[in-house]
N, C-alpha and C positions, 0 to 999 in steps of 0.2 A: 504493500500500500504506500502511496506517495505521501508528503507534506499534503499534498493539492487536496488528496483524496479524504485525506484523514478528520478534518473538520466536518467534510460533510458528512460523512460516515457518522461523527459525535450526532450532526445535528440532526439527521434521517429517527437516531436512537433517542435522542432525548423528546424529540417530537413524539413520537410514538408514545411514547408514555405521559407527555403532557396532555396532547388530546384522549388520550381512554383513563384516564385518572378517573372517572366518575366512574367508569364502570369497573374500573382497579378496584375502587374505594368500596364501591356498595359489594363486591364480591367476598372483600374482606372479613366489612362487618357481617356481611350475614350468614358466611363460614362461623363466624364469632358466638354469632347466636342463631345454629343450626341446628337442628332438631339429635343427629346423631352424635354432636362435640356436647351438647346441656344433659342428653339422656345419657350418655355413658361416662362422664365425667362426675356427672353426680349422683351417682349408683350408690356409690362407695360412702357417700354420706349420710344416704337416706337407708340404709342396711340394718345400722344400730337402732334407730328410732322408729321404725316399721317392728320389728324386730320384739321392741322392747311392750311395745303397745297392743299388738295382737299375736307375739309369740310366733308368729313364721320362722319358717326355719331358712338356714343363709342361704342354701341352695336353689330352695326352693323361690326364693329372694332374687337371685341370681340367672334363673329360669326368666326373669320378665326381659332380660337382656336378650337370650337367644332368640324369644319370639318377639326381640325388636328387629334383630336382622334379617329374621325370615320377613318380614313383615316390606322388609326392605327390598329384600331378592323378591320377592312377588310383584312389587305396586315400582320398584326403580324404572323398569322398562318402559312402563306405561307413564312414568312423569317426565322421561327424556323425550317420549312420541309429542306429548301436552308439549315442550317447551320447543319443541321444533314446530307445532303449527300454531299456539298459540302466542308465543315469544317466552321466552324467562322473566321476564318484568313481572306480568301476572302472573303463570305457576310462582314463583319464589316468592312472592310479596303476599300470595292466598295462604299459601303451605306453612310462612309462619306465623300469618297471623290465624288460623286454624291450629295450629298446634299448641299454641301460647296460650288461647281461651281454655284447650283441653287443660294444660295444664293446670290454669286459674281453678280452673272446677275440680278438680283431680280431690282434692282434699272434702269437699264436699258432700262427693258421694264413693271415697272407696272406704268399702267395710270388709270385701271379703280378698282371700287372695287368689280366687279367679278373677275376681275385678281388677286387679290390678292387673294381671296377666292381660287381658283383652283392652285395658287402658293403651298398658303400652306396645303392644300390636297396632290397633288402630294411631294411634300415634304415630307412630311410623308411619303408616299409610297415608295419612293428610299431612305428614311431617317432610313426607321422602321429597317434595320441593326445595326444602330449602340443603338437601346434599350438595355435593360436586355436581350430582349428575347435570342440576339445571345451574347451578352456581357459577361454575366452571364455562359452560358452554359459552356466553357474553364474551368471557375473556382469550378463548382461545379463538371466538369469530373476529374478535379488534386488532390483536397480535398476530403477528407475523414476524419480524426480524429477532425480536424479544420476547416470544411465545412463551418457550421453556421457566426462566426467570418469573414470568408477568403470572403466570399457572402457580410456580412456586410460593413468589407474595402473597395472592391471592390466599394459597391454602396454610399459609402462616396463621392467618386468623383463626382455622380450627385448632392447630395449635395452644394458641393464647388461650382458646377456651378451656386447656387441660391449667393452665392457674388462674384463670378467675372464677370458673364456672365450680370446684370444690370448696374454695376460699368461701364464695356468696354462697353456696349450700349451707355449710357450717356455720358461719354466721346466723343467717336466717332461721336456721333452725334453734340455734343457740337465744335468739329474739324470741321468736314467735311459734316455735314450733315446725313440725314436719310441713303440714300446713301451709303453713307461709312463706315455706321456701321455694313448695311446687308453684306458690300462686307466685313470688319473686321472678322467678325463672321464667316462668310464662309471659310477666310481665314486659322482661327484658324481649323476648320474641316478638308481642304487639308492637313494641318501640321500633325498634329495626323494620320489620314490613314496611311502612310507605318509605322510606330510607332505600331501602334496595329497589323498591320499586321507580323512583324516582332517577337512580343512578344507572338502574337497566333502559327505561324507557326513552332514555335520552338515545343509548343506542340503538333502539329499535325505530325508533322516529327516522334516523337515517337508514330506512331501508334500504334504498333507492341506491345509495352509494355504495354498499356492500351484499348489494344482491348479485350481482355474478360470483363473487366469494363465496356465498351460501347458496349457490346453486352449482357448484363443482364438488365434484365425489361421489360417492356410491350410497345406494338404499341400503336399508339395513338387508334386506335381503341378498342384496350382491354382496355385499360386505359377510354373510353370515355363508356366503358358499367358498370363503376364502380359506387357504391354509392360514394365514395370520392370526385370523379374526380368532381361534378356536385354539390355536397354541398363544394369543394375550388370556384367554379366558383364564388357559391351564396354566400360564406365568401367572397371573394374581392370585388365582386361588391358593395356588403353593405360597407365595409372598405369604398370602395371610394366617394360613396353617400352620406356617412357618417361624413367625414372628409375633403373632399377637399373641397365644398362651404363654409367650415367654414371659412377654413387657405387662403381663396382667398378676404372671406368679412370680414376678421377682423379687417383692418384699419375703414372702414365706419361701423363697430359695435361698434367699442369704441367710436367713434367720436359721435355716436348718445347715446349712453349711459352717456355722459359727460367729455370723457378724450380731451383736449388738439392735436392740430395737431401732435404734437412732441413726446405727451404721446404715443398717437395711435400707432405713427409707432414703438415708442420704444421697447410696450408691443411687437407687432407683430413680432420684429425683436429678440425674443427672440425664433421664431417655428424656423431658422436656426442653433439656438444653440442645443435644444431637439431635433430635427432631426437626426444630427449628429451624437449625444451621443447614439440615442435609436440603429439609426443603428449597431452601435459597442457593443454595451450592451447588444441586443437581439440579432444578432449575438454569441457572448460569452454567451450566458444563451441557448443556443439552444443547443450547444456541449455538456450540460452537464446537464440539467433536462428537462422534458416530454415536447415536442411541445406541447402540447393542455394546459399544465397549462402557459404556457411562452404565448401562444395566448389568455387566457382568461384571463391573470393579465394584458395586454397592452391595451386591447379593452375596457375591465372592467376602467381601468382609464381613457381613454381617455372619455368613454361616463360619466364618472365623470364628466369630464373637462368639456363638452360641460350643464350637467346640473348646475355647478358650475354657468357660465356664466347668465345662465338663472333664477337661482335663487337669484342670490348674484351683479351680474353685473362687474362693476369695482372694486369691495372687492378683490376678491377672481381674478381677472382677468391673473394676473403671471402666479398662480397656473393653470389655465385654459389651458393657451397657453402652458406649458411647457409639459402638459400630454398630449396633442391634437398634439405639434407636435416631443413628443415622439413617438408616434403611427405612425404618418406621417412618420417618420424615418424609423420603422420597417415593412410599411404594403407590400412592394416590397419582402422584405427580407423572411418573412415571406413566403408568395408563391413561391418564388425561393427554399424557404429550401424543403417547404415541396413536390413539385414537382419529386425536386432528391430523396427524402424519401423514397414517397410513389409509386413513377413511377419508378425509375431506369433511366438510362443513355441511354438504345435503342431511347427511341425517347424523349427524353428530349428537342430539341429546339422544338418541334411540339406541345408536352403537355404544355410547360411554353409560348411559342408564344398565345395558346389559354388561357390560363390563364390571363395571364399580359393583352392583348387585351381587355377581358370582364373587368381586373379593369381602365384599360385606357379609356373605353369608359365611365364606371362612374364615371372619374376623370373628366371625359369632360363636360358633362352633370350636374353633382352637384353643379357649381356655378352657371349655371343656375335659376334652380331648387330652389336654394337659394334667388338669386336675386328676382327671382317672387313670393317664400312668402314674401319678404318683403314687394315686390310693392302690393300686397293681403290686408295684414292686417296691415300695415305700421310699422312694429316692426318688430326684427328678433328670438320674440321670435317664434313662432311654427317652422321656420328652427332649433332653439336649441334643441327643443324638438323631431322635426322627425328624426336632425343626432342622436340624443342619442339615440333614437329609434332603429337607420339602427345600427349603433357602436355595441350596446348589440343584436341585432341579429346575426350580424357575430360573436358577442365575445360567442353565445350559439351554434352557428356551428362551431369553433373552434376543440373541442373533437370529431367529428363525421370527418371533414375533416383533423386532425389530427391522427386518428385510423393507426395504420401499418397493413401493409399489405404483403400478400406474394408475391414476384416478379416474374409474368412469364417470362419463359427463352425461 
């Protein structure tokens, strides 16, 4: 690149980001307060005081989260279809201001713990708007030069919501009770809807200018007859089987290996730092070298990470959790990017609703999964050894679900 060249290069990139800021911004916030960053973040605080007051058991506690993700793999598909014909402005701005009033009421009338269960099932289902699946979609239709990155940003905000969204549980509960913290939470979801709404609809108002853009690429049908499409499926779902029972059993894996109450959470509370970083880091490495080596140097470490554990224990522990929840950071990012890549913009909420769906449901499923090798063989070593397993299976389907492809028109 020359002197001549290099300015405008800057200024091609900083434009870009100056004109889609509003759609940057509202993707942000409403990652922040998304239906799947409020309900799984604050599980963990509403456990005890559920718990204490009708005597349910943790598991059984724990079970409203599985049937959040199926909930999610059922009704995802069908809210990427909505945000392709409908725009993301509405889905996302309906999804959480519907899911926020559930919430409001939540406290109201659950008594039993099938209520709760079909709470948060349906939750999901009016909630699955405000996911990546339609989240996302705005920001990978604006971006182009700075895609990668601009996806990353974006999905920093679900991030955040892993420290403020336990922080305000505990709090509120600590106020007002269980109660008032569903109806807190909820609240914060009505507050963001015209917000995201506002920040999408600005780009959907320019249709006109980026309708050949969203008119190149494949149906989901053509897209669903591809070698790709079906080895990204089987790359996330391993990502998630792979990685999520880890980052959900890590406090009771240190705790059994030797560390301290304080140690445990400490180490743990190092996957929100790596998280963050990886999303903006692999983001920025995507814009600018091969998807399939940027996917098999993150999965490649993270299944480090998890053999590290296994081999080493509390040694090596840091190191473990920072590469395990680097990958946690970038494994959304990663099927976002490579969705818009390899599909194009025509049905992009459809192709990435069925994407993110199948890793949602192994998001769900994997602590499970986790837990009952533990209770098997009373260690967590074979859970280390089968995520590192699932890890380096996705990180060798990487290059095959990474391949470019030509876009039908």
């Amino acid at each position: 690149m020359t002197d001549r060249e290099a300015p405008s290069h800057d200024r091609r990139s900083s434009a870009e980001f100056v004109g889609n800021r509003a759609i940057l911004g509202a993707a942000f916030l409403g990652l922040t307060a998304s239906m799947p960053a409020t309900m799984f973040y604050s599980m963990g605080a509403f456990i005890g005081p559920l718990e204490a007051e009708f005597a349910w058991p943790r598991d059984s506690l724990s079970f409203a989260v599985t049937l959040l993700t199926i909930g999610v793999f059922l009704s995802g598909p069908i809210a990427g279809r909505l945000s392709d014909s409908l725009g993301a402005a509405r889905i996302a701005a309906a999804s959480l201001l519907l899911y926020g009033l559930m919430l409001i009421g939540l406290g109201y009338y659950l008594q039993s713990l099938v209520q709760l269960w079909i709470a948060y099932f349906v939750i999901a289902v009016v909630g699955v708007g405000s996911t990546p699946i339609v989240m996302i979609r705005p920001v990978a239709g604006a971006f182009d030069r700075h895609r990668g990155l601009a996806i990353g940003i974006a999905l920093t905000g679900a991030g955040i919501a892993g420290f403020w969204v336990p922080l305000a549980a505990t709090g509120l509960i600590e106020l007002g009770g269980w109660r008032a913290a569903y109806a807190g939470l909820g609240i914060s979801a009505c507050v963001a809807a015209p917000l995201v709404y506002l920040g999408f609809r600005g780009a959907e108002t320019d249709r006109a200018a980026r309708q050949e853009v969203a008119a190149t690429g494949m149906t989901f049908g053509q897209a669903a007859r591809t070698m790709q499409f079906w080895a990204l499926s089987t790359m996330a779902a391993c990502m998630a089987l792979g990685v999520a029972g880890l980052v959900v059993h890590f406090v009771p894996m240190f705790r059994e290996m030797g560390a301290a109450p304080y140690k445990a959470a400490g180490l743990a509370s190092l996957l929100g730092i790596s998280s963050v970083g990886g999303r903006i880091a692999v983001g920025w490495l995507l814009d600018r070298i091969s998807t399939a080596v940027v996917s098999f140097a993150i999965l490649s470490l993270a299944a480090a990470g998890a053999l590290l554990l296994y081999g080493f224990g509390l040694q090596f522990a840091a190191v473990a959790v920072l590469l395990l929840g680097f990958a946690a950071g970038a494994e959304v990012d990663l099927v976002a990017f490579l969705c818009a890549r390899l599909f194009g913009q025509r049905a992009y909420g459809a192709i990435y609703g069925w994407q993110y769906s199948v890793f949602a449901l192994g998001y769900g499923f994997s602590p499970l999964l986790a837990g009952r090798g533990r209770e098997l063989t009373g260690s967590y070593d074979l859970t280390l050894v089968l995520s590192a397993i699932a890890i380096l299976a996705a990180a060798f389907l990487a290059p095959l679900a990474g391949r470019r492809m030509v876009r039908a028109d």
